[in-house]
C-alpha positions as CSV (number, residue, x, y, z in Angstrom):
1,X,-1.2,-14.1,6.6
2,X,0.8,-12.0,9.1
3,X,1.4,-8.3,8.7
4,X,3.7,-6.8,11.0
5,X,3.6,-2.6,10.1
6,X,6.7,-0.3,11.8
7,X,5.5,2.8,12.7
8,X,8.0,5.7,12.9
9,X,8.6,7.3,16.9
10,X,6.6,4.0,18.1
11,X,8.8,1.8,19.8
12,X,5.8,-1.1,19.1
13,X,5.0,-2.5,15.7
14,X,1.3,-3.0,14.0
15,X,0.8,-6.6,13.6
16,X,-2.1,-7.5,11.5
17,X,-3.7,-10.7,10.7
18,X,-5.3,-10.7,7.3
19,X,-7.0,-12.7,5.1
20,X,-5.7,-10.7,2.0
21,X,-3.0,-11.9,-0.2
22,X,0.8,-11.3,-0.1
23,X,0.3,-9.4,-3.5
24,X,-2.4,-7.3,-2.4
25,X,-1.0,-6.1,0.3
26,X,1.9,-5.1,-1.5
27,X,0.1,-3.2,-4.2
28,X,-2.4,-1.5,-1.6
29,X,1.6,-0.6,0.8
30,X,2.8,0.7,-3.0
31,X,-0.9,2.9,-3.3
32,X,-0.9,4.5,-0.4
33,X,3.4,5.4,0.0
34,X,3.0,7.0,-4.1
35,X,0.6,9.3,-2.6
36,X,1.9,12.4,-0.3
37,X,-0.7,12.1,1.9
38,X,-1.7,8.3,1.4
39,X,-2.6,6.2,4.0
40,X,-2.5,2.2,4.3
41,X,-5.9,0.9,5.0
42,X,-6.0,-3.1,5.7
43,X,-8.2,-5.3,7.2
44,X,-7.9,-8.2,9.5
45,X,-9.6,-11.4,9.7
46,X,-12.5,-10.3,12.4
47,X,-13.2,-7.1,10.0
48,X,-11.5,-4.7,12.3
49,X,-10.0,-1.5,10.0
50,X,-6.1,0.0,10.6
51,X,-5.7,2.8,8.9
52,X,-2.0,4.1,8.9
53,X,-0.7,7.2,7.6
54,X,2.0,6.6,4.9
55,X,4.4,9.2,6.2
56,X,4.4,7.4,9.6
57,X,5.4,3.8,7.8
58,X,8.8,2.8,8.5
59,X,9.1,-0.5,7.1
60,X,6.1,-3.4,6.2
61,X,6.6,-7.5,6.5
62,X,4.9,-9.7,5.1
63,X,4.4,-13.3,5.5
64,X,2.6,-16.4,6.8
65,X,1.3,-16.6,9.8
66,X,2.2,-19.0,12.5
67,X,0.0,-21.4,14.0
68,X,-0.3,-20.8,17.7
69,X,1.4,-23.2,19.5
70,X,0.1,-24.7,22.7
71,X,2.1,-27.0,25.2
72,X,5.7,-27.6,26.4
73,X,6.7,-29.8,22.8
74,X,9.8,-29.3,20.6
75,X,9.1,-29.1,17.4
């Protein structure tokens, strides 16, 4: 599934592909903006580790991710 992290004064957002589930992301977004000096830690599917501190979270979606697409087709 597809996390996309906004990061406050960064004009780019975080996207992460993760093999975690909607719900645990959400509780492990909830952990770390309770705390005043939490920070998001998530994983993505080759094992790499963002860590994000919560003060700096602007907003978090979450979703499927898309298949990549190859060719000229409509679909």
């Amino acid at each position: 599934m597809e996390v996309k992290i906004g990061v406050v004064d960064s004009s780019r957002e975080l996207t992460i592909i993760s093999r975690q589930s909607p719900d645990e992301v959400e509780s492990l977004v909830a952990d770390a903006l309770a705390k005043t000096d939490g920070r998001l830690s998530l994983s993505d599917e080759k094992g790499r580790r963002y860590i994000v501190p919560s003060a700096k979270i602007s907003y978090v979606e979450i979703g499927p991710s898309e298949p990549t697409r190859v060719g000229f087709g409509v679909s």
